[in-house]
N, C-alpha and C positions, 0 to 999 in steps of 0.2 A: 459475563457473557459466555455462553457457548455453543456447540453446535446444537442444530437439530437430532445428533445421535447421544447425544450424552457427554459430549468432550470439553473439556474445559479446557476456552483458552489461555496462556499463560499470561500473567500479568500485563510484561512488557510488548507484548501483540496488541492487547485491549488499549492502553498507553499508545498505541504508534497511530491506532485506527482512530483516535479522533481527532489527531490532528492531521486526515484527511480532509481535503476542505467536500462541502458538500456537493457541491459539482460534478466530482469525479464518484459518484454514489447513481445518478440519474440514467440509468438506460436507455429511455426513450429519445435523449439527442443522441447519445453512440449510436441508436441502431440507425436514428436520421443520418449517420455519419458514414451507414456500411458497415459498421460491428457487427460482428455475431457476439453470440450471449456469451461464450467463451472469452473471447475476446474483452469484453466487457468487465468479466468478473475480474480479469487480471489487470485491469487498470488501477484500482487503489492500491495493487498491490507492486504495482510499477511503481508509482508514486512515493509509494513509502519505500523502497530499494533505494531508488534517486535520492534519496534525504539522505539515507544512512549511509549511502557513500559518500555522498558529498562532507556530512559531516565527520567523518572518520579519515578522509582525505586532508580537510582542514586543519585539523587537528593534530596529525601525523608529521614531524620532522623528519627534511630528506634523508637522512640515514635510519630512519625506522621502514624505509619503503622497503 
């Protein structure tokens, strides 16, 4: 995968992005919603934040905080 300029994303991005469920990929319910396209764009990228805290939280013993 990479961009439209030439970029190659790195591995573990491409790994994160499918397991976005497809839901959060559909713009036409976010704009039904009030999104704007900005807006929008950063929703899978919210998604995938939320995981990777969650699971680095979990994972983390309370003297490592």
């Amino acid at each position: 995968m990479s961009y439209s300029v030439g970029f190659t994303l790195p591995e573990h991005i491409v790994n994160e992005l499918d397991l976005v469920p497809e839901q959060a990929w559909q713009p036409a319910g976010r704009t039904a919603e009030g999104k704007t396209i900005p807006e929008i764009r950063r929703c899978p990228k919210r998604y995938v934040a939320r995981e990777l805290y969650r699971t680095l939280t979990a994972t983390m013993t309370p003297n490592q905080a």
